[in-house]
C-alpha angles and dihedrals in degrees: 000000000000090000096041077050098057092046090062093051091046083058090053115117132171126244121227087262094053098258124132134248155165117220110240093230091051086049103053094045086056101052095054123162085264096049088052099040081054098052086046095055092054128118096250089067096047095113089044090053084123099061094044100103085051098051095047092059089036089057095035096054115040105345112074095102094058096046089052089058087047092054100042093059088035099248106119093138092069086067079083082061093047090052093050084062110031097122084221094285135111112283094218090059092061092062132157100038117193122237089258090052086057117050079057091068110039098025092219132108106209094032087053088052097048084044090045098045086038097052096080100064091074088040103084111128129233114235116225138184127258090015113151122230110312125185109211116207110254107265103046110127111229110215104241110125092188129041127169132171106251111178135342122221144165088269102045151280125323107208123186113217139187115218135200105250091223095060092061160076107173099109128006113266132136103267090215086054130106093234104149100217123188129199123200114213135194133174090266089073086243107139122186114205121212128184134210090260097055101256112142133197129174117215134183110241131186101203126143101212 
């Protein structure tokens, strides 16, 4: 559990505006069938050896993203609590949970506020083409690395920012890759993608920022 841990810390980056995150590519190539499996077959889950088929396609398909949290704040053994009350949906889908949701479901104060702080760091968006308007929670970090003030105007800011390729699908590029991909934002909500290469591509985008 220590060493799976670890790993996910050694994914952690910071944001432009200082939040942390795990990119959702990295996360998925830690918590492979075989990571899972190995955390399942630990001796903290002896007495729930007969769950452990469930949990591993609770966790594999839908429910990453909640075990990372758990094991972040060392915790993996509560994913037995979340299960109890999953309301047979995908435990991924239900994020973020509140503090009081939380403390539902883990029955623990302190345990309900480190879930609850170290949630959104699985949380960053990806950002899409052709969405409609969306509203993000507060603190949901966005997953721009880089962010600088371009231009002011009479209707607003034009920031350049530097976005992580595998939170998004705005242009084609390999999301392990090292493409350096800048968005230009204004107050409209309009953003204009460039690549490295010089390819441009202008997309409608409902984001609040």
């Amino acid at each position: 559990m220590r060493s799976l841990c670890e790993a996910l810390r050694g994914l952690e980056l910071k944001t432009y505006s200082g939040q942390t995150i795990i990119p959702h590519n990295l996360l998925n190539q830690t918590l492979t069938a075989g990571a899972i499996n190995d955390l399942l077959s630990g001796n903290e889950f002896q007495r729930a050896f007969y769950k452990r088929d469930e949990l591993t396609q609770l966790l594999l398909n839908g429910g990453k993203k909640t075990i990372a949290v758990l094991l972040l704040i060392q915790r993996p053994i509560s994913i037995l609590k979340f299960l109890e009350r999953d309301m047979l949906q995908d435990l991924d889908s239900r994020l973020p949970l509140t503090v009081d949701e939380l403390g539902q479901i883990l029955e623990d104060d302190r345990d309900a506020e480190e879930f609850y702080q170290t949630q959104w760091s699985v949380l960053a968006p990806i950002l899409q083409k052709n969405r409609s308007h969306r509203i993000f929670e507060e603190n949901t970090p966005l997953p721009y690395v880089k962010s600088e003030p371009v231009a002011k105007g009479g209707y607003g800011n034009i920031f350049k920012v530097t976005i992580l390729p595998a939170h998004q699908q705005l242009v084609n590029v390999d999301p392990d890759g090292n493409v350096c991909i800048h968005l230009w934002l204004n107050s409209d909500f309009r953003i204009m993608a460039r690549r490295e290469n010089g390819g441009e591509l202008d997309i409608e985008a409902g984001l609040t920022l």
